[in-house]
C-alpha positions as CSV (number, residue, x, y, z in Angstrom):
1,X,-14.4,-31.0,-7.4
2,X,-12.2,-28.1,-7.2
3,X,-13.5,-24.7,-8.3
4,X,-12.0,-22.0,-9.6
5,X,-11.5,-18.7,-8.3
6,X,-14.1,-15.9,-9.7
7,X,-12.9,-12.2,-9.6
8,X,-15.4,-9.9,-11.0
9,X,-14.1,-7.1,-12.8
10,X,-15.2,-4.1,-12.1
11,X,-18.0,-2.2,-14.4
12,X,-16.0,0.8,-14.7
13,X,-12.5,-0.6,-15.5
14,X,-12.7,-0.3,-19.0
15,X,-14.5,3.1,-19.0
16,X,-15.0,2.8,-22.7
17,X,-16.9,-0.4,-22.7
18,X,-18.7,0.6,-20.2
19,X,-19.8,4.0,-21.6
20,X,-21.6,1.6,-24.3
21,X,-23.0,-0.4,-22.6
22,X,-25.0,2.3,-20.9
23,X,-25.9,3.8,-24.1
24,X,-27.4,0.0,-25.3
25,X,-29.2,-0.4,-21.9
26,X,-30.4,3.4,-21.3
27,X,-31.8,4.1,-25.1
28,X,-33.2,0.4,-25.2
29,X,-34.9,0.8,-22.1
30,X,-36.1,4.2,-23.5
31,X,-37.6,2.7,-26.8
32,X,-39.1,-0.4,-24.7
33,X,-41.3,2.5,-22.9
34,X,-41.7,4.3,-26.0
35,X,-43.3,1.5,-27.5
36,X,-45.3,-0.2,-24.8
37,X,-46.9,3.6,-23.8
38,X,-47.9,3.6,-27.9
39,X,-49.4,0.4,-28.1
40,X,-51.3,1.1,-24.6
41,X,-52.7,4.3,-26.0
42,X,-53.7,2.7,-29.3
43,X,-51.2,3.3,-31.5
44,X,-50.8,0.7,-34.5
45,X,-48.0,-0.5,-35.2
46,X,-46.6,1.4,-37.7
47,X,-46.2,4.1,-35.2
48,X,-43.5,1.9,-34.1
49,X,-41.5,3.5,-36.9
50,X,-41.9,6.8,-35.2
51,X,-40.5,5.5,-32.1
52,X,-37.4,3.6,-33.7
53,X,-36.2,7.4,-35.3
54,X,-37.0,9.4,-32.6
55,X,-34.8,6.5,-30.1
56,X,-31.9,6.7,-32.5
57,X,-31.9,10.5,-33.0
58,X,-32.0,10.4,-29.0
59,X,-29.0,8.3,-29.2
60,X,-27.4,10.2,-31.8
61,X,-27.2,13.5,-30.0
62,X,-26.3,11.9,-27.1
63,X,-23.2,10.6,-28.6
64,X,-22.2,14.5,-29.2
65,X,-23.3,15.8,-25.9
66,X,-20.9,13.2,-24.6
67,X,-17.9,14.8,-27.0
68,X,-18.3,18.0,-25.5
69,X,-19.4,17.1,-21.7
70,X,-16.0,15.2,-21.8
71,X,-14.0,18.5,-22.8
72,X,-16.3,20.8,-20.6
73,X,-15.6,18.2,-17.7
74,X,-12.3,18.8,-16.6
75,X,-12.7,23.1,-17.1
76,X,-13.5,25.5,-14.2
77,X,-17.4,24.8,-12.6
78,X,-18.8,28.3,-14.4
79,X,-17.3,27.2,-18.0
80,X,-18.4,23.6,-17.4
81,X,-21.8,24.3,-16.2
82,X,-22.4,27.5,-17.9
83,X,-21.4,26.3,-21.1
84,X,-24.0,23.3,-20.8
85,X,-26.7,25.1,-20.1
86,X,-26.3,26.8,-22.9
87,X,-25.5,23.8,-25.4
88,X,-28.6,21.4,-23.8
89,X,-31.4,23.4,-25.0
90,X,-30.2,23.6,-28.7
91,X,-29.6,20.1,-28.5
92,X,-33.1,19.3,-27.0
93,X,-34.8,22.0,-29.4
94,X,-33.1,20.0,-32.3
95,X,-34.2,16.8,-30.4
96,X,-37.6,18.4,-30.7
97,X,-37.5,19.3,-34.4
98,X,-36.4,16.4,-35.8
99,X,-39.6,14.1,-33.7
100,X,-42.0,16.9,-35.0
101,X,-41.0,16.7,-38.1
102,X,-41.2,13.0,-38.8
103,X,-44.2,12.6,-36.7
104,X,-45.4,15.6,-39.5
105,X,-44.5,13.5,-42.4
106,X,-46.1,10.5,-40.7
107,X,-49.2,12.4,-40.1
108,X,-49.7,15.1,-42.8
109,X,-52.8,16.8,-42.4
110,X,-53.3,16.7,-38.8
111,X,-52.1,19.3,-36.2
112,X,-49.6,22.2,-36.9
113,X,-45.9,21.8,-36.8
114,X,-45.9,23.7,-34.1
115,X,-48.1,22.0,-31.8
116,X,-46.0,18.9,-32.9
117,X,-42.9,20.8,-31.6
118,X,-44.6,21.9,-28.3
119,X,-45.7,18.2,-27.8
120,X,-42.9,16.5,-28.2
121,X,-40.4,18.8,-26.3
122,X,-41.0,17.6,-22.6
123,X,-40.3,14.1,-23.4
124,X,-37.3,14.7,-25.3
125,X,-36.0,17.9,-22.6
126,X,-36.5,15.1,-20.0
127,X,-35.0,12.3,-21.8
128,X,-32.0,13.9,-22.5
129,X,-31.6,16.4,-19.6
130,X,-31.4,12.5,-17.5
131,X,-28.7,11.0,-19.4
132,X,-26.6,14.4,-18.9
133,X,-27.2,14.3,-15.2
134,X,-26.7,10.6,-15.1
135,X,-23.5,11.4,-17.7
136,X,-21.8,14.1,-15.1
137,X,-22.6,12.2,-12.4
138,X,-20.8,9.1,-13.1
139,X,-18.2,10.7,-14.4
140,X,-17.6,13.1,-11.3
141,X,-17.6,9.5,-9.2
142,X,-15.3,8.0,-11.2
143,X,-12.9,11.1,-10.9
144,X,-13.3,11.1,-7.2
145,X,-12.6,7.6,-7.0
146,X,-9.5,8.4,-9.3
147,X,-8.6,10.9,-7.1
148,X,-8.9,8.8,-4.0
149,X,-7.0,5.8,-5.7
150,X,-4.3,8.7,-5.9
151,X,-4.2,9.6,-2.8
152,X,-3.8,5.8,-1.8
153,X,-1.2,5.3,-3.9
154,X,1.0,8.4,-2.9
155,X,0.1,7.7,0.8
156,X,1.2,4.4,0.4
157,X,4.9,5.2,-1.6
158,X,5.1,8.2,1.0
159,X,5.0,5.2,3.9
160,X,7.6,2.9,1.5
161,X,10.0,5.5,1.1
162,X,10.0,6.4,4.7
163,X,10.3,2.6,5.5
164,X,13.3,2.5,3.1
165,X,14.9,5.8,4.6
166,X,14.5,4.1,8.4
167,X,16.0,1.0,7.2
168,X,19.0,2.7,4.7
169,X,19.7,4.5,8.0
170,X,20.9,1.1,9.7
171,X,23.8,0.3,7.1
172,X,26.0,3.4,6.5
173,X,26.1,3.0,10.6
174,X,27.1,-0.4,10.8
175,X,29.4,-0.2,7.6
176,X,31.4,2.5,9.1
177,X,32.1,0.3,13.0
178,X,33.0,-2.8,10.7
179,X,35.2,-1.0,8.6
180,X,36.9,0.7,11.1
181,X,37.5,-2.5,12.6
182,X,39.0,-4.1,10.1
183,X,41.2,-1.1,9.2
184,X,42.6,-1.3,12.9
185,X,43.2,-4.9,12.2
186,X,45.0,-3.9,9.1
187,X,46.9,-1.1,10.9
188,X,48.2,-4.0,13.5
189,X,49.3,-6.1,10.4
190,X,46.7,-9.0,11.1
191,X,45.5,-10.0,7.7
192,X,44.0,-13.6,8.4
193,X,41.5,-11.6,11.0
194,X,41.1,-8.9,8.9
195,X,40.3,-10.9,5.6
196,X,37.9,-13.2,7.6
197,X,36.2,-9.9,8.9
198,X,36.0,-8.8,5.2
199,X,34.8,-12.5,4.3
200,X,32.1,-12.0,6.9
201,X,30.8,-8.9,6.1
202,X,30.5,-9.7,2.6
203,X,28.2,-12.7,3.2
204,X,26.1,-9.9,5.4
205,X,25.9,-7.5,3.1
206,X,25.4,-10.2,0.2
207,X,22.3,-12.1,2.5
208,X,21.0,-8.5,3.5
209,X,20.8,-7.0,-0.1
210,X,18.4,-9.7,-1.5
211,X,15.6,-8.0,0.9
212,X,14.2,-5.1,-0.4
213,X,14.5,-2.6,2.6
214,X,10.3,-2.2,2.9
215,X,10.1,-5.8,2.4
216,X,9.6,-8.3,5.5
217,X,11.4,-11.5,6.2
218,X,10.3,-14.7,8.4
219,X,11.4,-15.3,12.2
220,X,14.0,-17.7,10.6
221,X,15.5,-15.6,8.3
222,X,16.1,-12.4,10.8
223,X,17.8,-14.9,12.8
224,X,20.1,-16.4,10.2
225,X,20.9,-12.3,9.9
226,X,22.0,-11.5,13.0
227,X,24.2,-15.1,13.3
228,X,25.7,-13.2,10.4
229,X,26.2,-10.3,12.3
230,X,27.5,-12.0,15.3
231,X,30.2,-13.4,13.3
232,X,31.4,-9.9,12.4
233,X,31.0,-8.9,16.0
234,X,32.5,-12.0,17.4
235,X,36.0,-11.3,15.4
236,X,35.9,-8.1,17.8
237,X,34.7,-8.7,21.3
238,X,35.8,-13.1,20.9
239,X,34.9,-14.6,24.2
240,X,33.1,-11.2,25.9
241,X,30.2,-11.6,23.2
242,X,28.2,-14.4,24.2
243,X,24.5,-15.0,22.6
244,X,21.7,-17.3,23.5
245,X,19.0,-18.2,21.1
246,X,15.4,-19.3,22.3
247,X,13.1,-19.7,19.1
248,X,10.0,-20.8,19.2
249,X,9.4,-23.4,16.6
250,X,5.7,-22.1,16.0
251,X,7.5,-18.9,15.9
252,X,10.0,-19.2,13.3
253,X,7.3,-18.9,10.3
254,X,6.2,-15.1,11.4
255,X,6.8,-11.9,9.1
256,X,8.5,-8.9,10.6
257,X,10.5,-5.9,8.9
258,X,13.6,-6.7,7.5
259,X,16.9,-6.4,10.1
260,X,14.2,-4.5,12.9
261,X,16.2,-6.9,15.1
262,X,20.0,-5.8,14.2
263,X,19.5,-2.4,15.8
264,X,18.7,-3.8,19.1
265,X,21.9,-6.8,19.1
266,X,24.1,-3.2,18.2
267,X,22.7,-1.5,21.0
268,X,23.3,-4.5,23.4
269,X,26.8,-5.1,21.8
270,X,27.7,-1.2,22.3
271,X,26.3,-0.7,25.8
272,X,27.0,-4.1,27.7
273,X,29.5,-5.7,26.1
274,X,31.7,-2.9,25.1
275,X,31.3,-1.1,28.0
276,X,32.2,-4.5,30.2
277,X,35.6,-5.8,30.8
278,X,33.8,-9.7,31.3
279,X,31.4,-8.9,28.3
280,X,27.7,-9.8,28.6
281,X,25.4,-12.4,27.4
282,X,22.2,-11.5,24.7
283,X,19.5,-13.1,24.1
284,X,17.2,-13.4,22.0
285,X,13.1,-15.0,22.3
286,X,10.8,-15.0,19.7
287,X,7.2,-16.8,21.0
288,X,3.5,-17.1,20.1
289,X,1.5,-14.9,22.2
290,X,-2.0,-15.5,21.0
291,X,-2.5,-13.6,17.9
292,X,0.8,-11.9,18.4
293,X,4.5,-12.3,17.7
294,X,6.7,-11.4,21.2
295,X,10.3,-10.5,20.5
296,X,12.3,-10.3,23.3
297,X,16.2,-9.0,22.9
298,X,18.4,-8.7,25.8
299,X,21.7,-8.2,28.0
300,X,23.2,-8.6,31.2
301,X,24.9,-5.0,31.0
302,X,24.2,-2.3,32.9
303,X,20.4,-1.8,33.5
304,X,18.3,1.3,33.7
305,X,19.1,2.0,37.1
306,X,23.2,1.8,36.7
307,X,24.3,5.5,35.6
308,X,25.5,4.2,32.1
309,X,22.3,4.2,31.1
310,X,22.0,8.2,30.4
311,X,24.3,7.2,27.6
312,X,22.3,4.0,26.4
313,X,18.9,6.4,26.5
314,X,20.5,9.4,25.3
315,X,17.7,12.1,24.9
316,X,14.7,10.6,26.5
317,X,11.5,12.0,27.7
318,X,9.2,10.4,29.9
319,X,5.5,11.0,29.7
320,X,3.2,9.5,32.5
321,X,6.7,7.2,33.3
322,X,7.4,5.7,30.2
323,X,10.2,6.7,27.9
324,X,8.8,8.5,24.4
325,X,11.7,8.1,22.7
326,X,15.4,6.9,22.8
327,X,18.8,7.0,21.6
328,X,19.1,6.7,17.5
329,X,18.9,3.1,17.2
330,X,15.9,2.6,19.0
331,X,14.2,5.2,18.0
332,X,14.5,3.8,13.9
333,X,12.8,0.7,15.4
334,X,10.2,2.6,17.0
335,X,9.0,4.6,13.7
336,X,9.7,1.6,11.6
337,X,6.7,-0.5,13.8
338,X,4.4,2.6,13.7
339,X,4.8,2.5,10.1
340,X,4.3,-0.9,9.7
341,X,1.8,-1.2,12.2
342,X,0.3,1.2,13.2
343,X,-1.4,1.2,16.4
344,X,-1.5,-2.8,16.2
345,X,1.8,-2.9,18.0
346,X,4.0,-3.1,21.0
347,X,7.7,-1.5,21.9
348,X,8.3,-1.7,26.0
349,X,12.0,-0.8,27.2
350,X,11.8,-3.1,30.3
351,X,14.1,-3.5,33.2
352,X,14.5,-6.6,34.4
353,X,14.5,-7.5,38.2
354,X,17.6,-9.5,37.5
355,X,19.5,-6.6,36.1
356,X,20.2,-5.4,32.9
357,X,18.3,-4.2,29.8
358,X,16.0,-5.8,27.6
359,X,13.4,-4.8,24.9
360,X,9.9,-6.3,24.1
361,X,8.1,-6.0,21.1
362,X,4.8,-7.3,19.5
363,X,3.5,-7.3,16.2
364,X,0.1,-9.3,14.7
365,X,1.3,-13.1,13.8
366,X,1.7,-13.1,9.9
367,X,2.7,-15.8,7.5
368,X,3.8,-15.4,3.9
369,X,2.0,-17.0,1.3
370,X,3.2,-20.1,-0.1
371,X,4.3,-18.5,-3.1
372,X,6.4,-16.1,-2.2
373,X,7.6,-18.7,0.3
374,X,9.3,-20.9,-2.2
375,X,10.4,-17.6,-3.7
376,X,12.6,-16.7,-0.9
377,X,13.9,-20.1,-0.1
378,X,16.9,-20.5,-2.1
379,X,18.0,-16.5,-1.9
380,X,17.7,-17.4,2.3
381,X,19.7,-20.0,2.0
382,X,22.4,-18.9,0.1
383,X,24.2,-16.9,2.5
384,X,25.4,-19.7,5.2
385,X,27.4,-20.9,2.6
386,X,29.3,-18.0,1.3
387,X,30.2,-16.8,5.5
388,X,31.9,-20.8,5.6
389,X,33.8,-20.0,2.3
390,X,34.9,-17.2,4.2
C-alpha cells in the first residue's frame, strides 16, 4: 500500500494563526493552574468564577500589549524597551485592579481593597511580564530567521546572476567568430556555404536558448550542443577539424552547467587546429569515476611544452606548479565550477605524454528528477531537426 508523502508545515508560517493559538494554549494552561491551586487550597467552586474573569481580563490586555509591542518592535532598542517598561506596569496595575475588585464584590466584607490589590499583583505582574518576554522573544526569532531567509535568498540570486554573467560572456564571443565567418563567405560571393553557416547557427542559437543560462543540462544534451557547434566550425576548418566522441553510456544521464564544455572545443579549435596547417583531432570523454563525473576534452596541438602555448595560457600564474588561472575562456569555466560547486570540484590543465593539451574536470554525479526529465525531452530534441532543415 502506497503512502503519501507528509510535509509538516511549519508552526510559524502563518504567523497569525499561530499567534492564536498561543493565546488558546498559554491563557488555558494559565486558568487550568488557576483552578487546580483553588480547589487544592479549599476554594468551592464558585470561586471558579473568580478565576474565569481574572483569565479573560489576562487575555484581554494581553491582546493590547500585543498592538503596541508589535509597533514598539521594529523602533530603536531605547524607544522599544523604554517605552515598555513604562506601558507594562499600568497594564499589570490595571491587571491588578480589576482581580481586586471582583474578588471585592465576591467577598464583601472581608479584607481591604487594598490588601486585595497588594495580593493579587505578583501573580498577575508575573503572568503577564511572561507572555511579554515570551511575546519579544518569538518575535525577535522569527525576525532573525526572516533576516537569515534574506540573506539566503540574496546570496543565492547574487550566485545566479554571476552564473548568468559567466555564461552570457560565452555568446557575444562566439557570435562575433561565426559572423565574421560568414561575412567573409559573403565577401567571396559563396552563398550556399554562407546560408548553411547561417542555417547552422540558427539551430545553435535556437537549441542553446531553451536552457536558462544558470540552468544545467544532461551529459547527452551538452553533447548534442557541441555536434551543433562542430557543424558551424566544420563549414570553416572542413577536413583539419576532426572530433572523436567517447561517452560513457552510464555517463550520459549526469547534470553539469549548461555549454561549460563549448569553451574548451573553442579553445582547442583556436589553438590546435587553427594554428595547424594538418588540423588536429579533439576529443571528448565523459566517464563514471565513483561518485564523480570525469570530463576529459582534448587536442593533438601544440602542448604545454611547444612555445605556442604562452598564447593558449595567456596570463598565467603558477603557485606551488600549478597554473591559477588561464586565458579568458578557461578562466569562465573555472569560476563557473567554483560557483556551482564549490570546493566539490576538479579543473586540472594536463599535459599529456603523447603531446598536446587536454583538460580534466570533475563534478559530483547528479541526475535530474524524472519530472523535469520529461520536461526537457522534447525542447532537447528539437534541435537535430531544424540543423538537417538547414
Amino acid at each position: 500500500m502506497a503512502v503519501l508523502p507528509f510535509r509538516p508545515t511549519p508552526f510559524f508560517a502563518n504567523k497569525n494563526q499561530a499567534f492564536w493559538r498561543l493565546q488558546a494554549a498559554g491563557w488555558g494552561g494559565a486558568l487550568v493552574l488557576r483552578a487546580m491551586s483553588s480547589i487544592a487550597n479549599g476554594q468551592p467552586a464558585s470561586f471558579l468564577v473568580m478565576v474565569l474573569i481574572a483569565t479573560v481580563t489576562g487575555f484581554s490586555l494581553s491582546l493590547i500589549l500585543s498592538v503596541i509591542f508589535r509597533l514598539l518592535i521594529s523602533q530603536r532598542a531605547l524607544i522599544t524597551w523604554g517605552v515598555t517598561a513604562m506601558v507594562l506596569p499600568v497594564a499589570v496595575t490595571l491587571y491588578a485592579f480589576i482581580d481586586a475588585w471582583v474578588i471585592g464584590l465576591y467577598r464583601p466584607g472581608g479584607a481591604s481593597f487594598a490588601q486585595l490589590l497588594i495580593g493579587v499583583f505578583y501573580l498577575d505582574m508575573t503572568l503577564l511580564a511572561a507572555w511579554s518576554a515570551l511575546y519579544y522573544a518569538i518575535n525577535f526569532y522569527l525576525q532573525i530567521e526572516e533576516q537569515n531567509d534574506q540573506l539566503l535568498r540574496l546570496e543565492n540570486q547574487a550566485t545566479q546572476a554571476q552564473l548568468a554573467m559567466l555564461r552570457y560572456q560565452l555568446n557575444p564571443h562566439f557570435l562575433f567568430n561565426t559572423l565574421n565567418s560568414i561575412s567573409t563567405l559573403v565577401l567571396l560571393k559563396q552563398t550556399e556555404p554562407a546560408n548553411a553557416m547561417l542555417s547552422r547557427l540558427s539551430a545553435f542559437l535556437r537549441y542553446t536558448l531553451v536552457n536558462e543560462p544558470t540552468g544545467r543540462v544532461t551529459v547527452a544534451q551538452e553533447v548534442e550542443t557541441l555536434k551543433l557547434y562542430l557543424d558551424i566550425e566544420r563549414m570553416r576548418f572542413e577536413e583539419r577539424l576532426r572530433t572523436t566522441f567517447h561517452i560513457d553510456e552510464a555517463s550520459r544521464a549526469g547534470l553539469l552547467p549548461s555549454l561549460l564544455l563549448q569553451p574548451l572545443v573553442e579553445n582547442a579549435i583556436k589553438y590546435a587546429v587553427g594554428t595547424q596547417e594538418s588540423g588536429a583531432e579533439i576529443t571528448i570523454v565523459t566517464q563514471l569515476v565513483g561518485s564523480m563525473l570525469r570530463i576529459t576534452v582534448s587536442d593533438t596541438g601544440p602542448g604545454l611544452q611547444n612555445s605556442a602555448a604562452d598564447n593558449r595560457l595567456s596570463g598565467v600564474t603558477f603557485d606551488g606548479g600549478e597554473p591559477v588561472s588561464t586565458g579568458v575562456g578557461l578562466a569562465n569555466i573555472r569560476d563557473r565550477l567554483a560557483q556551482a560547486y564549490g570546493d566539490q570540484h576538479r579543473f586540472e590543465i594536463v599535459d599529456p605524454p603523447e603531446g598536446g593539451f587536454a583538460v580534466l574536470i570533475e563534478i559530483p554525479f547528479e541526475r535530474r528528477e524524472p519530472a523535469a526529465a520529461l520536461a526537457s525531452a522534447p525542447a532537447a530534441s528539437a534541435a537535430r531537426p531544424a540543423l538537417a532543415a538547414g
